[in-house]
N, C-alpha and C positions, 0 to 999 in steps of 0.2 A: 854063881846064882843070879847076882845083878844082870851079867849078860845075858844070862837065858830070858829072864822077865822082861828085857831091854826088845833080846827078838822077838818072843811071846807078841807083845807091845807094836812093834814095826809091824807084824805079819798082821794084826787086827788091823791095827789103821789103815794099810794096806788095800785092805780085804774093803775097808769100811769104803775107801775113795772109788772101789773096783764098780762096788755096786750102789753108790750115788753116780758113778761115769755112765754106768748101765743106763740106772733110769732118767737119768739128763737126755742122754742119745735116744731112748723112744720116745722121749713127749718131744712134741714139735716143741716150746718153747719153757721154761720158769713158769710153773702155775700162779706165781706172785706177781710175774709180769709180762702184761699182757702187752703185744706188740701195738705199736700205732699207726692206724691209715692213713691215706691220702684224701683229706676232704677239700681235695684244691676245686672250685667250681663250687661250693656248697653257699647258699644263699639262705634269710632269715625264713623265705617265704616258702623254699623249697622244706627244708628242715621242717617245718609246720606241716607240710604234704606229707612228709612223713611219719611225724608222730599222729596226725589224726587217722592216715592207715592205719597203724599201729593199735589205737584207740577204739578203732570203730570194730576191728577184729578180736577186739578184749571184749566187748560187749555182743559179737557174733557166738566165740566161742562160749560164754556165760551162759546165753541162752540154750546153745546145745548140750552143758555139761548138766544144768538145769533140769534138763528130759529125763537126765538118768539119776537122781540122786535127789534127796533130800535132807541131806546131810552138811555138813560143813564144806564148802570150796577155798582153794589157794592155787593160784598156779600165777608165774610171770606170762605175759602174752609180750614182753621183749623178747622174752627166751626165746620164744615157738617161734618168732615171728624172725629173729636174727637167722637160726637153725637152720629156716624153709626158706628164707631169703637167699641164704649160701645155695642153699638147693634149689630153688631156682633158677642162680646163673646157668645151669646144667639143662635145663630143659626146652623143649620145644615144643612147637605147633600147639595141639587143643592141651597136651600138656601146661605148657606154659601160662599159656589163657585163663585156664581154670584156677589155676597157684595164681596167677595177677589177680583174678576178680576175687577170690576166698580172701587173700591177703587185703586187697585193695591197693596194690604196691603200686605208686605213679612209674612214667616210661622210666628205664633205666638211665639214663643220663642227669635224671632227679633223683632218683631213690641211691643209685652208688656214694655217691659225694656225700648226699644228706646225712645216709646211715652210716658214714664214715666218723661224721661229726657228733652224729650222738654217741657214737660208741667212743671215740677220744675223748666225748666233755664227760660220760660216765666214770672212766680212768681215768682222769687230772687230777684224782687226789686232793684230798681235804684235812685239814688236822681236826674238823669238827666231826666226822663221821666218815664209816669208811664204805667205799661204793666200786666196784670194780665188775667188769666182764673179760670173757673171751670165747673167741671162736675156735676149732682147731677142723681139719680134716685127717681122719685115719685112711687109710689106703691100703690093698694089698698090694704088699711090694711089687710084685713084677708084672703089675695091670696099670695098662699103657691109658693114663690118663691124658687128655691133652693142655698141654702147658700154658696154653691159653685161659682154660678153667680156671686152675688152680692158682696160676697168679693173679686172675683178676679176684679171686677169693680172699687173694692173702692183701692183695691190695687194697680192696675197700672195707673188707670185713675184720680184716685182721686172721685170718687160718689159714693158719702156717700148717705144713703136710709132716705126716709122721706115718713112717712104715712099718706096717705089722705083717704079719703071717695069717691070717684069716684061716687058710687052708690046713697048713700043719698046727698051729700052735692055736687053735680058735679060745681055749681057756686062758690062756697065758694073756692073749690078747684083749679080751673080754675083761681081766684084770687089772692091766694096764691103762685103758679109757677110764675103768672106773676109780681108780683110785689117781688120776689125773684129775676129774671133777671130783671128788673129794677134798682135795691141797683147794681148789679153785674155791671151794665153797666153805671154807674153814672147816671142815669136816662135819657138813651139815647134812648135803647129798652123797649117800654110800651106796654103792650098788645100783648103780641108776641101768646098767643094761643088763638084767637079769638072766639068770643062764636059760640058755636053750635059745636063746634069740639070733644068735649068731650061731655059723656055721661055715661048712668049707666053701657055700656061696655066693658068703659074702663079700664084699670088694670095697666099700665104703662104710665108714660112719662121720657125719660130720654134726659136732658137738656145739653147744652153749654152754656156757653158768655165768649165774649171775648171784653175786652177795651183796647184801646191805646190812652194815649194825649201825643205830643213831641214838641218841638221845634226846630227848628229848627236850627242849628249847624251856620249858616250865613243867619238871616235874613230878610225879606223885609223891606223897609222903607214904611209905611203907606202914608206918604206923594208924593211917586213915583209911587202909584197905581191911573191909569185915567179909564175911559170908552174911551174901543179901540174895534174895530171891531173882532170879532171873528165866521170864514164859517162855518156854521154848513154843507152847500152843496154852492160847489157855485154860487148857485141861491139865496140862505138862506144866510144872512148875520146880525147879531146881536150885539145888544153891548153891553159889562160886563165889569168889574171890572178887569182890567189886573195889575196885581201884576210885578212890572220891578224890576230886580236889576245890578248895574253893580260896579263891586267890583274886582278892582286891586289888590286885594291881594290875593285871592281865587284863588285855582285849583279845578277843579270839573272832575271825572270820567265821561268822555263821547265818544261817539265814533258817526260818520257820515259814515254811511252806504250809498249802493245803495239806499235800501229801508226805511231809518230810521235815525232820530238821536233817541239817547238814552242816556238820562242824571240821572245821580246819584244824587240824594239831601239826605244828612245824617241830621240825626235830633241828638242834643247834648246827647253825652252819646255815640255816632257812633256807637252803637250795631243798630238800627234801622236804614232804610236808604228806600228813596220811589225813585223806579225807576220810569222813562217816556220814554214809546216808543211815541212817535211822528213820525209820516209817512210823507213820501215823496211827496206824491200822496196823495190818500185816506184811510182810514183805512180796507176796504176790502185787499187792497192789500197788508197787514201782516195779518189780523188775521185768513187768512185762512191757514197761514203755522204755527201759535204761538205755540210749543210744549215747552217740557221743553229745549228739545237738540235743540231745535233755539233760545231760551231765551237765553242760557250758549254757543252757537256762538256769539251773539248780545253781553254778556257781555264780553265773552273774548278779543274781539275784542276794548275796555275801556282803555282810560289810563288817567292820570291827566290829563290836559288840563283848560288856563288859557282861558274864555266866556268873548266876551268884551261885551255880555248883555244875560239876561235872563229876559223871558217872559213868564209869567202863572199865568191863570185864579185863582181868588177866583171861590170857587165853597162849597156848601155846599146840600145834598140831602141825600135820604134815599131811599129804597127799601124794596119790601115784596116778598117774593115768597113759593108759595106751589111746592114741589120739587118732586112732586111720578111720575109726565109723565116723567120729564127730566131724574130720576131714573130709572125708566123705560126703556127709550129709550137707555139710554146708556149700560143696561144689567141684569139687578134685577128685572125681572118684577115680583118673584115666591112671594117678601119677603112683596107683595102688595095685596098676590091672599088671599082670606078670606079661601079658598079650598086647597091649596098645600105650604102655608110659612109652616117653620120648623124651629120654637124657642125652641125645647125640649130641648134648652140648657141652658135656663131659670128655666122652671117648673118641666122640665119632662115629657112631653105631649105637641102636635101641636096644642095647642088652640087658641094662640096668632096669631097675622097678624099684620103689620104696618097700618095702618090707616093713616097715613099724618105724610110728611115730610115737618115741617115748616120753613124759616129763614127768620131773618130781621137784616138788618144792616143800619148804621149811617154814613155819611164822612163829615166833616168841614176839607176846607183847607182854609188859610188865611196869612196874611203874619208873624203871631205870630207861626205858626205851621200848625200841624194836630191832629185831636182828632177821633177818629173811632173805633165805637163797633158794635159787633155783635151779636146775640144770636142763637139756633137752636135748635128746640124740633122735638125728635120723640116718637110719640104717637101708643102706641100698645093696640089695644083693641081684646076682645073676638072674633072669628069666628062666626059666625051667615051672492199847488205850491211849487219847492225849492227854499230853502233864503241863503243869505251867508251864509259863513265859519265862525263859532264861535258865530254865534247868535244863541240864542236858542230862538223860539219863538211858545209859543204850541197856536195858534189862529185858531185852529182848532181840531176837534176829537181827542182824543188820549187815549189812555191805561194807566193805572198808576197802580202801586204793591208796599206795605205796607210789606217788606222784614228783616225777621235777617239775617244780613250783612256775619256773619262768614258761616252759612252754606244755606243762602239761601233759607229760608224757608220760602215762602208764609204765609205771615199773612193774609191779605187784596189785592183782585182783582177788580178793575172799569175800566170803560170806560164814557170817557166822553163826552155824543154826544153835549148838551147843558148845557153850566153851569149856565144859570140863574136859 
């Protein structure tokens, strides 16, 4: 009886190692560990050229997501912007041109090395909070990419190649990316390439996620959070879960504008830090001016300053968006057209076209912290009222940014029209 339960035993385990070898061998790398670039040539000043690219397309995309919605926003514009980056080492001529001016990406001998270095200092790991990326490219196996691509991807991006079957196995496959950015996002993003998107077509997806959990540097007291009224218009008046804290010893970065307070909250490890514009008025009347050079007015204008309270929502919600109109709108319409994109920097031939630009992101705030991930697949397939002085109280609309504090680089972009 022992032996049989002994073999019983063996044959599981067995069975158990067969199909962790499985899914090891199709994800190009450890969703827990993401490979490291080569940021040799990367400079203070270059790095800067990058993330204000990065920055100035956070506030590109806001505006166009803006047109469509009035509702709550979340999206990483790291994601989109790491995603379309790998995807533009692929492209050419008005192709090209058009992905450089949307992004704002400086010439590549700047942007490779830079975005090498923010993507390693994202991954260097913290014991105060945890912050991680990666990139991957899928491929159908026996579509002759050129090696030149692919390793300049894996070299400065970090995406590393994994071979799927697009053709025969398009569910299998379609399963396999997503529960890859799944592990990547602590199982935040599920499902990020939804069915029907893929088919026997297609030949590429090249992936992002990014996660963040933190705590926060001075936190709420659980027991100071009540149901208080918060305008979403004010005719609209609702009640949530307001997070108070009022703490005599803290100084907090902030600054009371005509149009604005804007308070600093750092989360422990003070590399990470979530700004809040909070408006005067309404939120229309900032975010039609938000650029990066009114962001870095707003902040300059910050100094320590001791809050005899602070008020803000719990808020927890998620987001999906297909991104090819708002790409579109803003200047890449070519890298969409099944008839004029130009990835010969891929293959070696214009056969390729973007077929969908996807992203999904996660945000929990609470008074333990923040936890916020993102993911972003691009899929290429074949052609065929004001309140006193020193009270901070956001009970109503406002913007928030998920920021690395030393250079300022947009992690995480929302707006929060309602926080239930």
């Amino acid at each position: 009886m022992n032996k049989k339960l002994l073999t019983i035993g063996i044959i599981i385990l067995m069975a158990t190692i067969v199909v962790a070898t499985i899914g090891l061998f199709l994800y190009p790398y450890s969703p827990d560990r993401p490979p490291s670039t080569d940021d040799t040539g990367s400079t203070q000043q270059g790095i800067q050229q990058v993330v204000n690219a990065n920055n100035q397309f956070a506030f590109d995309l806001y505006s166009e997501l803006n047109k469509d919605s009035d509702s709550n926003i979340f999206y990483s514009p790291y994601s989109i912007s790491a995603a379309l980056a790998m995807t533009y080492e692929g492209a050419k001529g008005q192709t090209a041109d058009e992905m450089k001016s949307v992004f704002h990406f400086p010439e590549n001998n700047i942007l490779r090395p830079n975005f090498a270095t923010i993507y390693n200092n994202i991954n260097e790991g913290n014991n105060d909070y945890e912050l991680k990326t990666g990139n991957a490219l899928w491929v159908q196996q026996d579509y002759p990419f050129l090696e030149n691509y692919t390793s300049r991807v894996e070299n400065y991006y970090g995406g590393k190649t994994a071979n799927l079957d697009f053709i025969k196995e398009t569910e299998k496959s379609r399963q396999t990316i997503n529960s890859f950015i799944e592990e990547q996002t602590n199982n935040k993003i599920k499902d990020l390439i939804p069915q029907g998107v893929l088919n026997e077509l297609t030949r590429l997806v090249l992936t992002n996620a990014i996660y963040f959990k933190g705590t926060w540097e001075w936190e709420f007291d659980k027991s100071d959070t009540r149901e208080q009224d918060f305008k979403i218009t004010e005719n609209n008046i609702v009640k949530v879960p307001m997070m108070s804290m009022k703490n005599d010893k803290a100084m907090f970065n902030y600054a009371d504008t005509e149009d604005l307070q804007i308070l600093e909250l750092s989360y422990k490890g003070e590399d990470i830090s979530m700004l809040i514009l909070l408006p005067t008025e309404n939120l229309d009347s900032i975010e039609s001016s938000l650029t990066t050079e009114k962001l870095n007015e707003y902040k300059n204008q910050m100094k320590e300053t001791k809050l005899d309270a602070i008020y803000l929502p719990k808020f927890e919600f998620d987001s999906k968006y297909t991104l090819n109109e708002n790409l579109r709108a803003l200047g890449m319409p070519t890298a969409f057209s099944d008839s004029n994109a130009d990835f010969s920097g891929m293959t070696g031939n214009r056969e390729l076209f973007i077929s969908a630009v996807i992203h999904q992101a996660f945000v929990k705030v609470d008074e333990k912290g923040t936890e916020a991930a993102a993911a972003t697949g691009v899929v290429m397939q074949l052609k065929s009222a004001p309140m006193p002085k020193n009270i901070f109280r956001a009970d109503h609309p406002f913007i928030f940014i998920i920021q690395e504090k030393e250079t300022g680089n947009i992690l995480f972009l929302g707006r929060v029209i309602d926080p239930r």
